[in-house]
C-alpha positions as CSV (number, residue, x, y, z in Angstrom):
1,X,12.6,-5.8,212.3
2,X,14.7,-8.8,213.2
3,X,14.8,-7.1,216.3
4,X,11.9,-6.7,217.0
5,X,10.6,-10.4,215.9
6,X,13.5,-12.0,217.9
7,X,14.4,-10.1,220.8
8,X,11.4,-7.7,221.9
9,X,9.1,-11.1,221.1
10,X,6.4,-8.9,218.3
11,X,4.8,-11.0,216.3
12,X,4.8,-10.2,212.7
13,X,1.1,-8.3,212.8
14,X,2.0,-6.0,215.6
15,X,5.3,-5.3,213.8
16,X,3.3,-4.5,210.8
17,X,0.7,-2.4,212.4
18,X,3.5,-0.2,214.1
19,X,5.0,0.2,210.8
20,X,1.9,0.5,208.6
21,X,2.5,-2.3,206.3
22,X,0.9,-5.5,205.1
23,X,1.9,-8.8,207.5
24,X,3.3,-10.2,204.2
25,X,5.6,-7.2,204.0
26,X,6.7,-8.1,207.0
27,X,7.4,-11.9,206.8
28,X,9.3,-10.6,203.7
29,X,11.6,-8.4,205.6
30,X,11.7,-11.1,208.0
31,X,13.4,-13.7,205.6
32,X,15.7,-11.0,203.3
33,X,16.9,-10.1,206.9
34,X,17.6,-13.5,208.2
35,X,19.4,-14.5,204.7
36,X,21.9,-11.2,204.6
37,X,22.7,-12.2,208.2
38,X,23.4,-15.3,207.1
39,X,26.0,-14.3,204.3
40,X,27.4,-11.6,206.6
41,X,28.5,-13.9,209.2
42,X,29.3,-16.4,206.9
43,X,27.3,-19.5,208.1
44,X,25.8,-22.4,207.3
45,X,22.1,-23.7,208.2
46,X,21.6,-23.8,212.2
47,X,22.3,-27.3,213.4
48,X,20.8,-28.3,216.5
49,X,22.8,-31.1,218.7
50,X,20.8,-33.7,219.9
């Protein structure tokens, strides 16, 4: 899913028609996906340099 939301540019209703779930499902996924990424590698919040 984080795949397919980041890279192949779905947004979350198409990724949730394809899979046959409700949007919310999907913006679920979404943010349990992005928050084991962010323990696996180990990081901290995204800072952007100005």
């Amino acid at each position: 899913m984080i795949y397919l939301f980041y890279y192949e540019g779905y947004q979350a209703a198409e990724i949730a028609s394809v899979l046959g779930v409700p949007t919310a499902t999907v913006h679920t996924r979404l943010a349990r996906g992005r928050a084991k990424l962010k323990d696996i590698l180990g990081g901290t919040e995204y800072e952007q340099s100005v």
